[in-house]
C-alpha positions as CSV (number, residue, x, y, z in Angstrom):
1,X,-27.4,-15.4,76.7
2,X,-24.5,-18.1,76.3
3,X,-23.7,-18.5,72.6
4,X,-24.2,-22.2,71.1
5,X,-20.9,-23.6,70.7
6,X,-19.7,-24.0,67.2
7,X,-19.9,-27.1,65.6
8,X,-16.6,-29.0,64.6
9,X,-16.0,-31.1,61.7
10,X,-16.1,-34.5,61.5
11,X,-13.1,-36.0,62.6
12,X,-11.0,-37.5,59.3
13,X,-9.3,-41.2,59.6
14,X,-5.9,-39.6,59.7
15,X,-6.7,-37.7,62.6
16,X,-8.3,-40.9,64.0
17,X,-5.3,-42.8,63.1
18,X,-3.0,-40.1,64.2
19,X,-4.1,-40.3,67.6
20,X,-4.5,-43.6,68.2
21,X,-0.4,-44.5,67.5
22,X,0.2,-41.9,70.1
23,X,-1.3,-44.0,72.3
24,X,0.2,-46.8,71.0
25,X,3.5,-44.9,71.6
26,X,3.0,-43.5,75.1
27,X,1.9,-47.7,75.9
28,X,5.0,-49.1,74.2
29,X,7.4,-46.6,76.0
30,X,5.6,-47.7,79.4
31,X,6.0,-51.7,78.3
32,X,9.5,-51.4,77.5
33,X,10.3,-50.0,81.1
34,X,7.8,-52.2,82.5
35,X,10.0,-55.1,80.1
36,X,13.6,-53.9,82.1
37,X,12.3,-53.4,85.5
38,X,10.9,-57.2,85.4
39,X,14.5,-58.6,83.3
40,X,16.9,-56.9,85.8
41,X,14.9,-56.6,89.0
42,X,16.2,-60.1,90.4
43,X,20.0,-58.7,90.1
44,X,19.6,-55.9,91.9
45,X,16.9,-56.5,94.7
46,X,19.7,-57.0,97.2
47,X,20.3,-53.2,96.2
48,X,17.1,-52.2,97.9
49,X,16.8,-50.5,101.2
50,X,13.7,-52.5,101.9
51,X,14.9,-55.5,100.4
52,X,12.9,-58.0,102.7
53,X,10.0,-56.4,102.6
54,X,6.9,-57.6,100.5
55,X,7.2,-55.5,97.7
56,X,10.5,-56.2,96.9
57,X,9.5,-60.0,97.1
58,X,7.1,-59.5,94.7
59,X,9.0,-57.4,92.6
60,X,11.8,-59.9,92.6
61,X,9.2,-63.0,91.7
62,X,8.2,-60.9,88.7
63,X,11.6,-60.6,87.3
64,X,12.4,-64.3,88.0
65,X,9.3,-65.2,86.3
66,X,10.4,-63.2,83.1
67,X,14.2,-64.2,83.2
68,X,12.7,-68.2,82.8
69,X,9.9,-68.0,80.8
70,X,10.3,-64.5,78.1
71,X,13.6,-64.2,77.5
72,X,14.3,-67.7,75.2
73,X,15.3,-67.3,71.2
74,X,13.5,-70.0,70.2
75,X,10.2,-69.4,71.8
76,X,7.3,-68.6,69.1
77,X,5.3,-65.1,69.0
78,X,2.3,-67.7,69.6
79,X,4.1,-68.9,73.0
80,X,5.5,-66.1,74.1
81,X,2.4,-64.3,74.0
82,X,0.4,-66.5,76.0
83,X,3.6,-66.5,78.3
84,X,3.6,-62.6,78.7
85,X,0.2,-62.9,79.0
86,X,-0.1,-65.1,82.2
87,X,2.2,-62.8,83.7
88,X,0.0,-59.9,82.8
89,X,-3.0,-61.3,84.8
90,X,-1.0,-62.8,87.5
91,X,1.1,-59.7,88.7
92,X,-0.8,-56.3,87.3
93,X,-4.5,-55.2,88.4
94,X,-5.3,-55.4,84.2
95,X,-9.2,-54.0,85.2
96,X,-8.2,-51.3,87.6
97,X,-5.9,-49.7,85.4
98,X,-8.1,-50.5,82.2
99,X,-11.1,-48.7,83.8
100,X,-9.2,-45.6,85.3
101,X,-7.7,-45.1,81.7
102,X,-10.9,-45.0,80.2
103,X,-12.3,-42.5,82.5
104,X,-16.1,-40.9,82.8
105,X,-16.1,-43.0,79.4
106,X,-16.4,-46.2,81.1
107,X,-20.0,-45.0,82.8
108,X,-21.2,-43.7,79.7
109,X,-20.1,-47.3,77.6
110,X,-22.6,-50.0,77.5
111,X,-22.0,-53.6,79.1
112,X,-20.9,-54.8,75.5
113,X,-18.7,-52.0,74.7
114,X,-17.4,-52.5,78.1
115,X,-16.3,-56.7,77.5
116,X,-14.7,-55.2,74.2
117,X,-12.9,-52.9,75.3
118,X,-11.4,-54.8,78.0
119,X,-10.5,-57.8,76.0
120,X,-8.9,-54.9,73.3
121,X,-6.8,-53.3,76.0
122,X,-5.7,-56.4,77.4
123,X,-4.5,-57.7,73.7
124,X,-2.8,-54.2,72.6
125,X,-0.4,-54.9,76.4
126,X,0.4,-58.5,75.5
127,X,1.2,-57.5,72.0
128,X,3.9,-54.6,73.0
129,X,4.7,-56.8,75.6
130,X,6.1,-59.4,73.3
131,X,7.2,-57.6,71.0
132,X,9.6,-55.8,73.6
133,X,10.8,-59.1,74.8
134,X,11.8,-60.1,71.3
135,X,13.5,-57.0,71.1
136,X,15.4,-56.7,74.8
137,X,18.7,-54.7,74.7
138,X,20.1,-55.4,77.9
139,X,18.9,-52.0,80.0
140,X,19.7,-52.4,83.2
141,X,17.1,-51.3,86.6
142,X,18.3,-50.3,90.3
143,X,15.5,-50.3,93.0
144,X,16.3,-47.7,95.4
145,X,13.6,-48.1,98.1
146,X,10.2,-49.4,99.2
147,X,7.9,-47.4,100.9
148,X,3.8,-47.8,102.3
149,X,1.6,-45.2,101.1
150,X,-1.3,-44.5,103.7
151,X,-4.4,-44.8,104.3
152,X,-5.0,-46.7,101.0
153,X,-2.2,-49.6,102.1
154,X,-0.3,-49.2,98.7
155,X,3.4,-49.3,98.6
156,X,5.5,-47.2,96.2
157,X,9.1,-48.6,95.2
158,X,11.4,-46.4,93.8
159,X,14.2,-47.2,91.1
160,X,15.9,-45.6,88.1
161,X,16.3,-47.4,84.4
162,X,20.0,-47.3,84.1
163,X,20.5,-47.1,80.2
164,X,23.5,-47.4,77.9
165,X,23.4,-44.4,75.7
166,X,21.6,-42.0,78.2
167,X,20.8,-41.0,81.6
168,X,19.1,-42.6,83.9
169,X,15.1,-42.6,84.3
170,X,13.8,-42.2,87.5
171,X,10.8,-44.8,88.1
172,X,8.1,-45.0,90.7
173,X,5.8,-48.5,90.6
174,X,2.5,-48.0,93.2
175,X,2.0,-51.7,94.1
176,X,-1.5,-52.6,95.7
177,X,-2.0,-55.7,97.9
178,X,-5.5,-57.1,97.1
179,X,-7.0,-60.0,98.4
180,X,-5.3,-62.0,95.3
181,X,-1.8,-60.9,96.4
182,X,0.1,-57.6,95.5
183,X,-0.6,-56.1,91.9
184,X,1.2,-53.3,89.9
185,X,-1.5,-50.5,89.6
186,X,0.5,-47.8,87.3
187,X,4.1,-46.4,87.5
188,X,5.5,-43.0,87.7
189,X,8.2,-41.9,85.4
190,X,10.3,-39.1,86.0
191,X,6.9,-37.7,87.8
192,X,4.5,-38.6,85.1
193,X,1.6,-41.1,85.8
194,X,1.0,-43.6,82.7
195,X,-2.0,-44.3,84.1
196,X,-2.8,-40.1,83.7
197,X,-1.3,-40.2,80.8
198,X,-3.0,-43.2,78.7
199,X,-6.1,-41.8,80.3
200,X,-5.7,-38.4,78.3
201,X,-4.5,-40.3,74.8
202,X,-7.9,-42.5,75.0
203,X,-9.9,-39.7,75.8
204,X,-8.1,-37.5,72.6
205,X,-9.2,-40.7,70.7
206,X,-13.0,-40.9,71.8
207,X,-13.1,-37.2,71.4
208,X,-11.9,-36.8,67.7
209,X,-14.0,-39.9,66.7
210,X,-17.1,-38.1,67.1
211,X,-17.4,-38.9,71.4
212,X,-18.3,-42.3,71.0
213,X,-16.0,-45.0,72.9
214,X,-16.5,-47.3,69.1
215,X,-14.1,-44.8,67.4
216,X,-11.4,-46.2,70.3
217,X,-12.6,-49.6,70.1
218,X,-11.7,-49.7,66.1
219,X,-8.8,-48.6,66.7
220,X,-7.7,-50.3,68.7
221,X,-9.4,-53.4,66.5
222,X,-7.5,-52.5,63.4
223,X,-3.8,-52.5,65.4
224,X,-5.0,-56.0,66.9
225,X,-6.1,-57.1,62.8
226,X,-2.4,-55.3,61.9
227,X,-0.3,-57.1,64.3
228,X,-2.2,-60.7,63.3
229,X,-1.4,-60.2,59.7
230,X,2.0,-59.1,60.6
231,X,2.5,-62.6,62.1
232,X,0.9,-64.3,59.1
């Protein structure tokens, strides 16, 4: 006979707390590559082996659309966020990659907790987003090549992060076209999905708050309420 498995504590607010900044961490190191790939693409797209192709296009809009409209001194948080935001929804599959990092969690949430958490992930992007515009240091991004990935028609451009005080970070962006254009669906670095990886922090989340998607959702509430009254 299989023995009952033992019952864990409760799960304390530190721990809950604990977790949730390292997904806040492992999202903020993916913005702030996402933030030089889209500031430095435009000068080095005529690096790329596929240059011409429609990948590189799109890559190369993205980083002309952030070079006119993010990168200002005297833009507001308010501004700039609604800015970053655009781009956001214009040039990344924000549902796909929302859905995949909840996981089995996403069948198991109700229609409610579903609209919540959406709107909560979208928000915690736009706000490390911005705040890694306000803070852009001048890293530099090479795109090496541009590549189709059968049979699901997605395209995989490779590049490397060229930074000042380091080695270079090899990147990977899968790039889906959908019937609204081409999206960014996750990125690879140095062999590690983001997407994979956020899917395993907000599952460490749900799990230590008792299994119940709310203990992610207030979460990721309180960092939205934190990053408001920062503002104010």
């Amino acid at each position: 006979m299989t023995p009952a498995p033992a019952l864990q504590a409760a799960p304390t607010t530190h721990k809950i707390k604990k977790d949730i900044t390292t997904v806040i961490k492992s999202f903020t190191a993916l913005c702030a590559i996402l933030l030089s790939f889209a500031l430095s693409v435009s000068a080095h797209a005529d690096e790329a082996k596929s240059a011409s192709s429609p990948p590189a296009k799109f890559v190369q809009g993205l980083g002309n659309t952030a070079l006119m409209s993010l990168t200002g001194k005297n833009i507001t948080r308010k501004t700039r966020e609604d800015r970053v935001r655009k781009i956001l929804r214009d040039n990344f599959d924000v549902a796909a990659i929302g859905k995949f990092a909840l996981g089995h969690h996403w069948r198991e949430a109700s229609e409610s907790q579903r609209k919540d958490y959406m709107n909560l992930f979208e928000d915690m992007i736009v706000q490390t987003y911005t705040t890694r515009f306000e803070d852009y240091s001048g890293q530099k991004l090479k795109v090496d090549s541009s590549t189709s990935v059968p049979p699901h028609g997605d395209f995989i451009v490779a590049s490397q992060v060229v930074q000042k005080d380091g080695p270079p970070v090899k990147l990977e962006w899968r790039i889906r076209s959908e019937d609204s254009g081409m999206r960014v669906v996750d990125v690879t670095v140095e062999g590690v999905s983001m997407s994979q990886t956020q899917r395993a922090d907000f599952d460490s989340v749900i799990q230590n708050g008792g299994g119940s998607i709310d203990a992610l959702l207030a979460s990721l509430r309180d960092r939205k309420d934190a990053a408001a009254n920062k503002k104010g």
